[in-house]
N, C-alpha and C positions, 0 to 999 in steps of 0.2 A: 489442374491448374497448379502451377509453381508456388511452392510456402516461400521462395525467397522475393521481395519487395522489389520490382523495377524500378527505374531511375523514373520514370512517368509516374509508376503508384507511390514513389519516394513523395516526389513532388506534390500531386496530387491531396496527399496525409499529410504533408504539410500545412498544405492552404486548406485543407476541410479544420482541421483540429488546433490550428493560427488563422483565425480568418486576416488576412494582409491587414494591417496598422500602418499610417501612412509614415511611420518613424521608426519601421523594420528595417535595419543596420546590419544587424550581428547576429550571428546564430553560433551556439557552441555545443559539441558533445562532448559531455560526461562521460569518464572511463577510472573508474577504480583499480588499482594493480595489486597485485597478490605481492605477498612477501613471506618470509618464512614461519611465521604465525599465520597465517592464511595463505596456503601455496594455492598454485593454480590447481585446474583442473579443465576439462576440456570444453564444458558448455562454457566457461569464464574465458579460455582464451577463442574460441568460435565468435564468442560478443565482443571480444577487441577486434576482432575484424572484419566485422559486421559496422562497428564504429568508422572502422577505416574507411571502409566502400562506401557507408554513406556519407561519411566526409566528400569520401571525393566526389561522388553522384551529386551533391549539393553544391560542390563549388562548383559543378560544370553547368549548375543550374542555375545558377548566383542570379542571374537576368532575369529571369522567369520569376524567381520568387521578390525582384527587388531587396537582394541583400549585399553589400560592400563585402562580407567577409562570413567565409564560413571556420572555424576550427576544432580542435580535438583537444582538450582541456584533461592530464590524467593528474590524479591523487593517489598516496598512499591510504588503499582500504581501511575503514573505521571498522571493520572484524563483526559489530552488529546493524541490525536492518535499525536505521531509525534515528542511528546517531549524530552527533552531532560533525560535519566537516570539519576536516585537519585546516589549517593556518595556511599551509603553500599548497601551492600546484606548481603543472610547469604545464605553458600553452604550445603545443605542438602545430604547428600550421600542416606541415609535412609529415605524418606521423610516420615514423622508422618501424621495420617488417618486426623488432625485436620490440616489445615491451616491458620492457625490464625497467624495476626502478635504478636500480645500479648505475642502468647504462643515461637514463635521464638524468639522473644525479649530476654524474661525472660528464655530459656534455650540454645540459640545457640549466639555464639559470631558474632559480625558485619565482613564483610570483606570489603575491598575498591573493586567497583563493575568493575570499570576498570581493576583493578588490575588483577584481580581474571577472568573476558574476556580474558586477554592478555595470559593468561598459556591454552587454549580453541584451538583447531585445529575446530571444527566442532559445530555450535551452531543450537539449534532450538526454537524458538521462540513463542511457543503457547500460545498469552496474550491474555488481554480484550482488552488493549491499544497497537496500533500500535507502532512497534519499527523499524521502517524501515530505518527513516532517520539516529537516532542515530548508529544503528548497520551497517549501508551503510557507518558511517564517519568511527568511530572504526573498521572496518574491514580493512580499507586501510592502518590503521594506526601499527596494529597489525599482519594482516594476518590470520588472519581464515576467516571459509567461514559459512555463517549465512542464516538459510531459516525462514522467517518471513511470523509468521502464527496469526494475529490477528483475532480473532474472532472465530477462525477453532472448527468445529464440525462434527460431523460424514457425515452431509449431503452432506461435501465437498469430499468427498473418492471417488464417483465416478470420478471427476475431475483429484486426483490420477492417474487412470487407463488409462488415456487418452492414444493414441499415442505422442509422445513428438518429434517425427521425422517431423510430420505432422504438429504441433500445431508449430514447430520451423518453418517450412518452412512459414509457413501464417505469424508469427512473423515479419519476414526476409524480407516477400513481400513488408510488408509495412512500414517497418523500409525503405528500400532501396525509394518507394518513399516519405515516409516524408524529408527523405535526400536534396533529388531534390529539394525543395519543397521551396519558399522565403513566401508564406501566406499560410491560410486554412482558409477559408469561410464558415463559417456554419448557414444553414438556419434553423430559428425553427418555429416550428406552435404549437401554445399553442390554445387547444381546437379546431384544425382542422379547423381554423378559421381568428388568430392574427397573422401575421408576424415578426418576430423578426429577426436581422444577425447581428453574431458577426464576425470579421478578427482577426486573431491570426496571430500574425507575427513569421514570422520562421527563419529567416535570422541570420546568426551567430552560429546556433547553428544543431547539428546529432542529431537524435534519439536513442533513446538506448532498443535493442530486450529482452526484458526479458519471459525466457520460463521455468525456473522454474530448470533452470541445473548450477551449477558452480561449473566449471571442475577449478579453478585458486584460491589460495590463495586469501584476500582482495576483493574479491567475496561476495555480499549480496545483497537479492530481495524476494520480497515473493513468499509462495508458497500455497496451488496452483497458477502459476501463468500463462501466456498466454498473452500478452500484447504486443506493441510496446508504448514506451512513448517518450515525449519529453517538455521540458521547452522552452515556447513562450521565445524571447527576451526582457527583462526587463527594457533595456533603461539601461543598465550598463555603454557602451561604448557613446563615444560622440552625438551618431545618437538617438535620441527620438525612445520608439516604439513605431510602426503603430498599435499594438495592440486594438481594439473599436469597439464598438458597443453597441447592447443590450445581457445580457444574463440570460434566464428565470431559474429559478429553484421550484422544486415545492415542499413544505414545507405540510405535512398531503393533505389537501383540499388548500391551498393555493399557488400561482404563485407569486412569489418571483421577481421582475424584476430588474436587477443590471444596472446603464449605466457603461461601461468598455471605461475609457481613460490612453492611454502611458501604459496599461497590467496593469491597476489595478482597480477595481470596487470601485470608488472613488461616488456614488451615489444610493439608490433605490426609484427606479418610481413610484414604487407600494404601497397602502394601507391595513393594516391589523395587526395583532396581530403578525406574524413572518417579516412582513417587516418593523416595527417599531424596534424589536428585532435584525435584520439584520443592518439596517441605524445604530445605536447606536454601535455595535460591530466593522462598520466602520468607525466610528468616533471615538470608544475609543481606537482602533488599525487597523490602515491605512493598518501596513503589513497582515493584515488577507485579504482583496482585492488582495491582488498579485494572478494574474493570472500564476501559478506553476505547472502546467502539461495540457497538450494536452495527455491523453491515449485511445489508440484505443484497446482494449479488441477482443480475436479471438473465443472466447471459444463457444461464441451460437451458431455458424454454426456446431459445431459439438454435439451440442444434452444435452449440459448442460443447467440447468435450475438455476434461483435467488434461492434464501433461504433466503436473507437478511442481508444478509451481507457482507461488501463495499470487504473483501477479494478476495470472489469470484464474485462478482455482476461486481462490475469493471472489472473481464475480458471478461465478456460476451458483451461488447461494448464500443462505444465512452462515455467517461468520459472527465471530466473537475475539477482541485482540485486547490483551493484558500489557501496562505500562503507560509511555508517556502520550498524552491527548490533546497537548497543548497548543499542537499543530490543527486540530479539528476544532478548537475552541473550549477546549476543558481545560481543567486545573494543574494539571499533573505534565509537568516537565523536568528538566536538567536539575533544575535546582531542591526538587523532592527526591530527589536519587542522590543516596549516599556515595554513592562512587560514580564520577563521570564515565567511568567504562561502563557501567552497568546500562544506560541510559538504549530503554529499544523498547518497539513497538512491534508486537507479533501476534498477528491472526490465527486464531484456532477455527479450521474451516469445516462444514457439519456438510460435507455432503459422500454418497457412499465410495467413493472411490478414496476419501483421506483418511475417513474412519471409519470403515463399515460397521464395528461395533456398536457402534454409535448413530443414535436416526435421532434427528428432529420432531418427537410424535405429532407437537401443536406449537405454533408458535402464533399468541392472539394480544393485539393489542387493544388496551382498553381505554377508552374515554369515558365523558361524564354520559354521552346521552347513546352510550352502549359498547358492543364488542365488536371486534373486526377480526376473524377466523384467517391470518395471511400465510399460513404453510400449515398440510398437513400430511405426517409420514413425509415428510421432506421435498411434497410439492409445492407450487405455488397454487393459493386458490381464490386471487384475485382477477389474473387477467382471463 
């Protein structure tokens, strides 16, 4: 079977993951462009023309899906996954074979990029850079509904195809006990060997099922997506949180080790060329330690594999992402980050193909009328 999306499976994923709104107008894709602080590179320019084709695939569909207008919306790259959207765009109806900001520049007028979101029923999101958080705020605030596709290449299409009845129900299972849930304990063994446990405190806060579908206005998540997530407690409210321990991560050849106090990696233990580079990132911004997601990924029991990229890799398991939350409903946004460029939200993913050093020994969540065993040695041992 073909990894590239027909104009029928285009359609098709449209109308499963948009169920039709009877005030579906506009549809626009997202295209980040490289510039010389971020040059290109080949999977980034393959996904501008993957933009293209489904631009066009979509306007030739325009009927079928009840849409006035489809278009291709590009910006100057924000450099991190998470940050916040530049001020202009330029909206491309036709998009030209060259993507170049240069050539946009110097023949296409600027528009305000808010602006220009807000007239959008229906976005899609195919960047280099994650636009999750930004388009997760601007959705609630404008009402369109946004599938955020950082990194997306053809290898993710089987993902696509998944059942999404099933992939929700497993979502659901474990959304419902994170709910329960006041800590999660997680055991790791670096090199099958070192013991490490971090407690992520849960108290305060619901999970939230993301399966890749939004049926509601103000609606945005990525996609492919498979997931239950949820944001540890930050120590917002009066009560400190219990959030601490140690937590490994493992950087090429190297084990990274963070100490985590009150849900924030305010230390690293460890020696080397990325844990010197790590120490100094948290010392020159404190909010990049915030402990900002507990995600539990459902997707490898059903037969999907890594590729590389945090898109899909994060839902094939338990993850853990440091910075801003405020997209999820945590505390920690823009304005807790000393420097607006620092401002990004990054998945650290625990399964053996991103960090084999690194295994999940236990990860168990606990409420008041007992324990729930939900990975061990990096399975799942709920479904």
């Amino acid at each position: 079977m073909s990894d590239n999306l027909s104009s029928s499976e285009l359609v098709r994923l449209i109308k499963t993951v948009f169920p039709p709104q009877e005030n579906d107008r506009n549809l626009a894709i997202l295209v980040d462009l490289p510039d010389l602080d971020r040059p290109d590179n080949p999977k980034w320019e393959r996904r501008r023309e993957l933009a293209y084709q489904w631009s066009r695939m979509l306007r030739e569909a325009k009927d079928l899906l009840g849409l006035d207008s489809v278009s291709v919306i590009c910006y100057q790259n924000v450099s991190l996954n998470n940050a916040n959207l530049p001020e202009i765009c330029w909206k491309v109806d036709d998009p030209p074979t060259e993507w170049d900001q240069d050539f946009l520049r110097g023949s296409r007028q600027a528009i305000k990029l808010e602006e220009s979101l807000s007239g959008q029923n229906i976005i899609l999101a195919p960047t280099e850079f994650s636009t999750t958080a930004p388009l997760k705020l601007l959705a609630r605030k404008y009402g369109f509904r946004a599938a955020t596709m950082p990194g997306f290449s053809e290898a993710m299409v089987p993902a696509l195809r998944l059942d999404w009845s099933e992939v929700a129900s497993r979502v659901n299972m474990v959304k419902e006990r994170l709910d329960r849930s006041d800590k999660a304990t997680i055991e790791f063994l670096v090199d099958s060997s070192e013991s490490y446990t971090l407690e992520l405190d849960l108290r305060f806060r619901s999970a939230t099922a993301s399966n890749g579908l939004f049926p509601k206005p103000g609606m945005a998540g990525n996609l492919p997506s498979g997931e239950t997530y949820i944001v540890p407690y930050e120590g917002e409210l009066e009560e400190r949180s219990l959030s601490a321990g140690i937590m490994p991560v493992q950087f090429d050849q190297e084990v990274v080790l963070y100490e985590i106090e009150a849900n924030r990696a305010v230390k690293v233990l460890s020696e080397g060329q990325h844990s010197k580079f790590e120490a100094n990132k948290l010392l020159n911004e404190p909010a990049y330690g915030n402990i900002a997601e507990l995600g539990i990924g459902v997707l490898s029991p059903l037969g999907i594999k890594p590729i590389g990229e945090i898109l899909l890799d994060e839902k094939l398991g338990l993850h853990i992402a440091f910075g801003r939350s405020d997209h999820f409903g945590g505390a920690t946004g823009p304005g807790q980050f000393k420097n607006a460029a620092n401002v990004e939200h990054i998945d650290r993913i625990y399964i053996q193909e991103t960090q084999p050093r690194v295994t999940v020994k236990a990860c168990t969540l606990i409420e008041q009328r007992g324990e729930t065993l939900l990975m061990e040695n990096g399975e799942f041992m709920i479904f």
